[in-house]
C-alpha positions in Angstrom: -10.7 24.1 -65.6 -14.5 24.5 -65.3 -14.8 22.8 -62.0 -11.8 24.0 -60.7 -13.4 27.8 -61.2 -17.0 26.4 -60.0 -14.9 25.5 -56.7 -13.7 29.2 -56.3 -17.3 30.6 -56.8 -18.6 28.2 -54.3 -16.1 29.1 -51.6 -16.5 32.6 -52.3 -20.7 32.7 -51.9 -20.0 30.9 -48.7 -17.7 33.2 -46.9 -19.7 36.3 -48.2 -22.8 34.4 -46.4 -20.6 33.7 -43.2 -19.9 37.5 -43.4 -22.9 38.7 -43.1 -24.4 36.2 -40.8 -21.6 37.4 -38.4 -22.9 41.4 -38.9 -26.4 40.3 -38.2 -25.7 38.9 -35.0 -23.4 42.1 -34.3 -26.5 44.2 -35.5 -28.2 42.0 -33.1 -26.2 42.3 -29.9 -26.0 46.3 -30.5 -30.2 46.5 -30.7 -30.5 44.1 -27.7 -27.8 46.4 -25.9 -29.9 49.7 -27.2 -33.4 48.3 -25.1 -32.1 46.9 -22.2 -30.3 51.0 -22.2 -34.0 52.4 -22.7 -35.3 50.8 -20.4 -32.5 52.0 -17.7 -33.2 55.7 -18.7 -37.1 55.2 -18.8 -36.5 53.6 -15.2 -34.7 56.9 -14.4 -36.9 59.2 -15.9 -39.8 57.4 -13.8 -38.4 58.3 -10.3 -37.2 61.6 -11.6 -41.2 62.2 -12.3 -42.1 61.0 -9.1 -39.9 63.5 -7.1 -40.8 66.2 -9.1 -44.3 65.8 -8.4 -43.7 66.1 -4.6 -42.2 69.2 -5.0 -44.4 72.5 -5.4 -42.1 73.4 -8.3 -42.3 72.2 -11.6 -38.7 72.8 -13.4 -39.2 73.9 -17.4 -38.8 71.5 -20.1 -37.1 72.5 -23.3 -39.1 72.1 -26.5 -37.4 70.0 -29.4 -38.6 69.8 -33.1 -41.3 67.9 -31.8 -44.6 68.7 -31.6 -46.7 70.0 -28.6 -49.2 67.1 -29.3 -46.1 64.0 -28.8 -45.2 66.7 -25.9 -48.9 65.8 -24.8 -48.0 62.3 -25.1 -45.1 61.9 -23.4 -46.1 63.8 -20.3 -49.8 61.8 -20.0 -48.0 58.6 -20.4 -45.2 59.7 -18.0 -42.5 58.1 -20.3 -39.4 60.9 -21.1 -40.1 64.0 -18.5 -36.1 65.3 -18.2 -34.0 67.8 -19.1 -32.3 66.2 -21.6 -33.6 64.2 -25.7 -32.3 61.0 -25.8 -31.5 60.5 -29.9 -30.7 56.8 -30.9 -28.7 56.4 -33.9 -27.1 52.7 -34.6 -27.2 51.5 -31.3 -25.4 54.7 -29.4 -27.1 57.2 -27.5 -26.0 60.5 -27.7 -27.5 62.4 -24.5 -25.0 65.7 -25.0 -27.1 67.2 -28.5 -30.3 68.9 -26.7 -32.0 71.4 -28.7 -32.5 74.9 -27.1 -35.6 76.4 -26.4 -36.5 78.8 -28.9 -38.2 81.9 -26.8 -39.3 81.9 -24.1 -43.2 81.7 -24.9 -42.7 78.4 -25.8 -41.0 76.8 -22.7 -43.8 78.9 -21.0 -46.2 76.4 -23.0 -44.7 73.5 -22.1 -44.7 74.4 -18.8 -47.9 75.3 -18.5 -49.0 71.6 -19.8 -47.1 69.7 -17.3 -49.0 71.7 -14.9 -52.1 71.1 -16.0 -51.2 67.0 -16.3 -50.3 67.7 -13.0 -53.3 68.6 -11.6 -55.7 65.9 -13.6 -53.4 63.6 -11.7 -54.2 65.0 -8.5 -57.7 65.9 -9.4 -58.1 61.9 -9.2 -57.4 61.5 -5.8 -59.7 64.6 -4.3 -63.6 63.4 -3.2 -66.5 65.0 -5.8 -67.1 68.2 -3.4 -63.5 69.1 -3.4 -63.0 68.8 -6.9 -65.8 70.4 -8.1 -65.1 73.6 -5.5 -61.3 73.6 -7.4 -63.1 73.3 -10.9 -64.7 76.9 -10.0 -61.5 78.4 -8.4 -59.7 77.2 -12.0 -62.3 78.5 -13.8 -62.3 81.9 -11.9 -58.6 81.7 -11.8 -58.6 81.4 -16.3 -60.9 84.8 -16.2 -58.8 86.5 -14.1 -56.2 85.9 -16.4 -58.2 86.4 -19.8 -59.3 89.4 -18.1 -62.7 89.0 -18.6 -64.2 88.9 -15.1 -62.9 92.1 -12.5 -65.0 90.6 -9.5 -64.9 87.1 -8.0 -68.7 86.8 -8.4 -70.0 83.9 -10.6 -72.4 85.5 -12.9 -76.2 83.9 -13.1 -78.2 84.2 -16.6 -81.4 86.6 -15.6 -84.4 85.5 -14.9 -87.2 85.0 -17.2 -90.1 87.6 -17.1 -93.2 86.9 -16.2 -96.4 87.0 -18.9 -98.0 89.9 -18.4 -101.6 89.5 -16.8 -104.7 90.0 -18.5 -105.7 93.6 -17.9 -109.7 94.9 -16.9 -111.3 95.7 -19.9 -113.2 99.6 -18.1 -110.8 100.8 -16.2 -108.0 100.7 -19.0 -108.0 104.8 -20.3 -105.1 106.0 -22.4 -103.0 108.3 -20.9 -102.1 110.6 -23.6 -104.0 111.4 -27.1 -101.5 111.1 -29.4 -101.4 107.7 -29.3 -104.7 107.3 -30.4 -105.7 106.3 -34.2 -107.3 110.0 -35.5 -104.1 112.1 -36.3 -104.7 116.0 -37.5 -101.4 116.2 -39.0 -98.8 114.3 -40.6 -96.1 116.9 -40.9 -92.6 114.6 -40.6 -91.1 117.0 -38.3 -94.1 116.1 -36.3 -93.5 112.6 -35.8 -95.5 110.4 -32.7 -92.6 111.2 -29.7 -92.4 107.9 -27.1 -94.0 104.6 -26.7 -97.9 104.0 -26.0 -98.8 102.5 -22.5 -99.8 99.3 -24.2 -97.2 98.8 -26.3 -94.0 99.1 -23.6 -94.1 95.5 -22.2 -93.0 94.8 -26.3 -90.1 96.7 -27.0 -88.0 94.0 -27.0 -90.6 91.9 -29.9 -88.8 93.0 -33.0 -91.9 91.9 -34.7 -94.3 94.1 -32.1 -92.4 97.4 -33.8 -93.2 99.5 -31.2 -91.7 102.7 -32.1 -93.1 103.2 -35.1 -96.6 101.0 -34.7 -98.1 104.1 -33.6 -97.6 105.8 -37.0 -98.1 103.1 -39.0 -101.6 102.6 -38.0 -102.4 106.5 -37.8 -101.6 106.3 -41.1 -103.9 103.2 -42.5 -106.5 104.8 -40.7 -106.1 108.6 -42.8 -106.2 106.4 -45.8 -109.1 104.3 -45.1 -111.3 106.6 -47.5 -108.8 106.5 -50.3 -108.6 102.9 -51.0 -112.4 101.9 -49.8 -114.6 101.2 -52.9 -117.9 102.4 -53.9 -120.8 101.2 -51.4 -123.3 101.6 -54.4 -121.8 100.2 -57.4 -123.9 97.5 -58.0 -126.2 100.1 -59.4 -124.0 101.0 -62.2 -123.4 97.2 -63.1 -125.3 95.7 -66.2 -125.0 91.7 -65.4 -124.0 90.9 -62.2 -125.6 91.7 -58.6 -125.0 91.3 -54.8 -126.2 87.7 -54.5 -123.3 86.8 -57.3 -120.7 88.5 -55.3 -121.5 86.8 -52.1 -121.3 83.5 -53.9 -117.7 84.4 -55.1 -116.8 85.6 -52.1 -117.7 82.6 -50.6 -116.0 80.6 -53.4 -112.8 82.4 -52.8 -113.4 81.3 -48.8 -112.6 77.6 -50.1 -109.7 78.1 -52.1 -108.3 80.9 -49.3 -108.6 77.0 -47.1 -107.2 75.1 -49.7 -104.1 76.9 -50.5 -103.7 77.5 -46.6 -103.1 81.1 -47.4 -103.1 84.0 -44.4 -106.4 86.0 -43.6 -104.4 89.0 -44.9 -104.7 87.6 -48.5 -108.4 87.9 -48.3 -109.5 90.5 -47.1 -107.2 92.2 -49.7 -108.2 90.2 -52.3 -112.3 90.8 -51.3 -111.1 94.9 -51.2 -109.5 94.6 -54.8 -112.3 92.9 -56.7 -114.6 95.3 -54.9 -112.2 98.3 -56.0 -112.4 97.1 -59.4 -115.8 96.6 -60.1 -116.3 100.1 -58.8 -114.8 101.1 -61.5 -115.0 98.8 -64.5 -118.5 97.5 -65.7 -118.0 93.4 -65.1 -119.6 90.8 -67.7 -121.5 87.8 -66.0 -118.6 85.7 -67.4 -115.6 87.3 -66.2 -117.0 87.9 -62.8 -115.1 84.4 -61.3 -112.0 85.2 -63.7 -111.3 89.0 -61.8 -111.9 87.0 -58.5 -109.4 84.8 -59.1 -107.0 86.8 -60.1 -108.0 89.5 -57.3 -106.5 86.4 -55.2 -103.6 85.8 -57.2 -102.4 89.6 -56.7 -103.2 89.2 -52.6 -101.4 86.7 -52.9 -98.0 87.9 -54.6 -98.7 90.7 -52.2 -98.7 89.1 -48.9 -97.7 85.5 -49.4 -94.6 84.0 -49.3 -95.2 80.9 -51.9 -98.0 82.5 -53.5 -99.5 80.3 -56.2 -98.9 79.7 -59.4 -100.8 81.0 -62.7 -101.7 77.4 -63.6 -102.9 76.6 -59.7 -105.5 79.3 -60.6 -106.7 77.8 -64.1 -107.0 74.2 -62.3 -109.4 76.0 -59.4 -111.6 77.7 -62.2 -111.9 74.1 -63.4 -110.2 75.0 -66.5 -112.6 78.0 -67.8 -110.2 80.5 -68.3 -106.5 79.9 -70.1 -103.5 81.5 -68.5 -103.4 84.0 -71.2 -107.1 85.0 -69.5 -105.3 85.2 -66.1 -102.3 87.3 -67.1 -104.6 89.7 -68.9 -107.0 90.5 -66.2 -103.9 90.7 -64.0 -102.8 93.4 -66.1 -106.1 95.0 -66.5 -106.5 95.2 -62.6 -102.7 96.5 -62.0 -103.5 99.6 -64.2 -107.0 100.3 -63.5 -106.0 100.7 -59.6 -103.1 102.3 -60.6 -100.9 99.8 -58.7 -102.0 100.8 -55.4 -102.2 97.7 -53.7 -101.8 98.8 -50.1 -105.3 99.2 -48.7 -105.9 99.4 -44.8 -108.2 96.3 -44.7 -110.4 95.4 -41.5 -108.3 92.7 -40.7 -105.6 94.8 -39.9 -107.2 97.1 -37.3 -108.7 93.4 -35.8 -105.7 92.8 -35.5 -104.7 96.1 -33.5 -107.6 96.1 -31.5 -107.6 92.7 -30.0 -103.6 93.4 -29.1 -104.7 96.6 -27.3 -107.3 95.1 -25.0 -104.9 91.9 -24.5 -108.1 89.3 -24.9 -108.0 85.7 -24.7 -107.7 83.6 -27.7 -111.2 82.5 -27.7 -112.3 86.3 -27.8 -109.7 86.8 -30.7 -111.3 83.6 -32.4 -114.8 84.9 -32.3 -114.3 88.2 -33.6 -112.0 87.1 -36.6 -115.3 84.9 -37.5 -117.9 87.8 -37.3 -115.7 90.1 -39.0 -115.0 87.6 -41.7 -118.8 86.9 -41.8 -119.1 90.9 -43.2 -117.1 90.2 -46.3 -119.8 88.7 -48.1 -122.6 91.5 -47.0 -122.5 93.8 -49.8 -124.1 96.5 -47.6 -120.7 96.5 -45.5 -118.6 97.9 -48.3 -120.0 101.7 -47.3 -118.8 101.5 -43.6 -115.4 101.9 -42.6 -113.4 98.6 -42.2 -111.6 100.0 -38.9 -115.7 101.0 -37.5 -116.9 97.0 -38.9 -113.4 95.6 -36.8 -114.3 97.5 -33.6 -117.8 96.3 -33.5 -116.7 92.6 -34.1 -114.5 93.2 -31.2 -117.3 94.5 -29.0 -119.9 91.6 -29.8 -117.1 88.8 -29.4 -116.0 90.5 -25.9 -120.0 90.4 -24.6 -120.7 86.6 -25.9 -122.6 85.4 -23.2 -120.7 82.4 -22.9 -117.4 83.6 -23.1 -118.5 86.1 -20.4 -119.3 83.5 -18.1 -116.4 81.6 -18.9 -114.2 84.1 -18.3 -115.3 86.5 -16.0 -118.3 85.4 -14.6 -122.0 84.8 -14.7 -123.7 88.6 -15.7 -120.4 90.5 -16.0 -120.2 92.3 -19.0 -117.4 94.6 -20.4 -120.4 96.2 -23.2 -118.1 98.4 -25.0 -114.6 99.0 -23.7 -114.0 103.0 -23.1 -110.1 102.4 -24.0 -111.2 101.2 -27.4 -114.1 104.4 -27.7 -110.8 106.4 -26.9 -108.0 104.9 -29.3 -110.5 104.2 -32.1 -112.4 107.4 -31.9 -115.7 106.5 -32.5 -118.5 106.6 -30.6 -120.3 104.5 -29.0 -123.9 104.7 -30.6 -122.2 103.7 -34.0 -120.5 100.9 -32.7 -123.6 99.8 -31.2 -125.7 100.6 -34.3 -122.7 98.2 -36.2 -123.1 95.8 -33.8 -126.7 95.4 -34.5 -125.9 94.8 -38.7 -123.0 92.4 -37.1 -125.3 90.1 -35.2 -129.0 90.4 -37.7 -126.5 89.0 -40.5 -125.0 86.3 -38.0 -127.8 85.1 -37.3 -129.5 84.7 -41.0 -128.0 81.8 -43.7 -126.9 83.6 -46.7 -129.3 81.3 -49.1 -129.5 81.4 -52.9 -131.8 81.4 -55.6 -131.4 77.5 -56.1 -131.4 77.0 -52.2 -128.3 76.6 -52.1 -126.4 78.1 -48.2 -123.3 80.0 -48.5 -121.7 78.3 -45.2 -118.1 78.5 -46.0 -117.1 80.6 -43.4 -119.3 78.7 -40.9 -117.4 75.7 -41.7 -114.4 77.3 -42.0 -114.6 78.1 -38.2 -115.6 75.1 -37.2 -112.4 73.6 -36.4 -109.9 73.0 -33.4 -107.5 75.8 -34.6 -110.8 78.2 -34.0 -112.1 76.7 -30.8 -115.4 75.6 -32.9 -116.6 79.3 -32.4 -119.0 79.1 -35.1 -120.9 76.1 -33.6 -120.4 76.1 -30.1 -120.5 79.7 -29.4 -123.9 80.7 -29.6 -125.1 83.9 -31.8 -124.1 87.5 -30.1 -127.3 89.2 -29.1 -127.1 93.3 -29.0 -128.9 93.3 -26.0 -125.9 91.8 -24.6 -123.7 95.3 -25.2 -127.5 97.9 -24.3 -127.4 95.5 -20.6 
């Protein structure tokens, strides 16, 4: 009975096997009848490419569920370009379900991208010149269309402007005198109308400010008095004298290199020690610690990164705590009354050498005589915009940028456009001049013997053309010649 039902089993595994063998190679015959049918129709599609691209007009394709990337596809690799989707399903092809277009922008799309196939195809055939004259037509063409150009003219980007040319020092007068830096009122409805003669060729210098430059400096130059210190205060001070201001000035020279800070920060920081001590009677002791902190304030004034509290403990070599620091800073703050914005000489050096459009040796040598003043103690009772004219006037006559630049024996002496835009005259910026070049030419020397060069060195460098080595000292007989 067992074999007898093993038999059955047997006979029944075999003829499902046979079964299916025999629906494979059905399955078989159906897929081999389904390629050799593709490639018939891709055969026909071929030729039907070919004769439509002979013909000027393309006919519009309809848009299935497919995507306009496979649309891409299809028409670069030239495989189904009809009328009609072919769908396969089990071996039959079904030719009569098409999907319709659905608007009209779309077929307009497709359209559209068999014409541009078309014409990379025939792009490939045309020499270099002739292609790259279509390119522009296309590209005109596309405009036209965005309606972004109106004319047919190919747009060129503008030319660049030529630098302006040095301009002769004499012969360069303002035209009108409210551009000038004395001002007799400062009513706001009486506002500085138009743009100075000097400052048109910078409108477009965002940085330049031209419109309201003329203001601004009119302004720093009515509060010059305000915010300059005492000329004589060294009288009412106990412990401390000249000679130990020039050596902390010339201290603060060295760390103003070290940090890399901008000249901004010290001649403000020079202007608020000065301030202070005009005020407040200074211990021997806590003469370095307001320096130091004089710098710190310039710096959170003008710097962008300006230094830390402990960076100025490590530069006193650790003689003052940070507690020190932060009290003199708070001392300072209130003693000025927070007023912080003083019209330093640096700024009208600035101004100066931008209105008479100087070289960048000029521009070096004055920054280094006027920065020689800051340790003078005497130079505290004239007026930083009078001390930045006259450092001006002695770099402009330097015999040897004279005969560099213009010459051997031509000599500006002192320019009448800046006698007219400063509004002094000339005898005291000559008698300036004279303070200017005496101090120059003397070593600041101490007690111990020791020379207060750091400015001298400071200048000595590429980024200042060497000016205070290689130059050689201005004479005042230079600007009397």
């Amino acid at each position: 009975m067992l074999s007898q039902i093993h038999r059955r089993s047997t006979r029944s595994t075999t003829t499902v096997n046979d079964n299916a063998q025999s629906h494979n190679v059905a399955r078989e015959a159906k897929r081999r009848k389904c390629d050799e049918n593709t490639v018939v129709a891709i055969n026909s599609n071929k030729q039907s490419t070919r004769s439509s691209t002979r013909s000027t007009k393309v006919p519009p394709r309809c848009v299935t569920n497919e995507t306009i990337s496979t649309t891409r596809t299809r028409v670069k690799n030239r495989g189904i370009a009809s009328n009609n989707t072919v769908n396969c399903k089990d071996g039959e092809y079904d030719e009569t379900k098409i999907q319709q277009p659905v608007n009209d922008s779309e077929n307009t799309k497709t359209g559209t991208l068999v014409e541009k196939t078309l014409k990379q195809d025939s792009r490939k055939e045309q020499p270099k010149k002739e292609r790259a004259g279509n390119q522009t037509n296309e590209i005109l063409e596309a405009k036209h269309r965005r309606g972004r150009v109106r004319t047919q003219t190919v747009s060129r980007l503008p030319k660049r402007r030529a630098k302006s040319e040095p301009r002769p020092l004499c012969s360069d007068f303002l035209v009108d005198s409210n551009f000038t830096l004395v001002r007799h009122s400062f009513d706001a409805s009486k506002y500085t109308a138009g743009i100075s003669e000097y400052d048109k060729n910078y409108v477009k210098d965002t940085l330049q400010v031209s419109n309201y430059v003329t203001d601004i400096y009119q302004r720093l130059y009515h509060n010059e008095p305000q915010f300059q210190p005492d000329g004589f205060y060294m009288g009412q001070q106990d412990e401390i004298n000249a000679m130990m201001r020039a050596i902390l000035i010339d201290w603060l020279v060295e760390v103003h290199m070290k940090f890399k800070l901008v000249p901004d920060t010290l001649y403000l920081s020079v202007n608020i020690i000065d301030r202070y001590c005009s005020i407040v009677e200074v211990p021997r002791r806590k003469l370095q610690l307001v320096g130091v902190t004089a710098l710190l304030l310039a710096c959170k004034y003008e710097e962008i990164y300006p230094p830390e509290v402990r960076d100025c403990v490590y530069i006193t070599d650790k003689a003052y705590t940070r507690q020190d620091v932060i009290d003199m800073e708070q001392d300072i703050v209130r003693t000025l009354e927070f007023k912080l914005t003083a019209p330093t000489g640096y700024k009208f050096l600035v101004r100066y050498l931008f209105v008479l459009n100087v070289s960048d040796i000029t521009k070096a040598a004055a920054n280094y005589y006027m920065e020689r003043t800051l340790q003078e103690y005497h130079f505290i009772s004239i007026r930083p915009s009078l001390i930045a004219a006259a450092a001006v006037c002695l770099a402009l006559n330097n015999h040897q940028i004279c005969n560099a630049e213009r010459g051997l024996g031509n000599k500006p002496g002192i320019p009448d456009s800046l006698v007219q835009y400063t509004g002094y005259e000339k005898k005291e910026i000559l008698r300036v001049c004279d303070q200017i070049a005496s101090n120059i030419g003397q070593q600041v020397v101490t007690a111990s013997e020791r020379q207060l060069i750091a400015v001298k060195r400071k200048f000595d460098s590429r980024k200042y053309y060497y000016v205070s080595t290689d130059l050689i000292d201005p004479e005042i007989n230079d600007l009397r010649s």
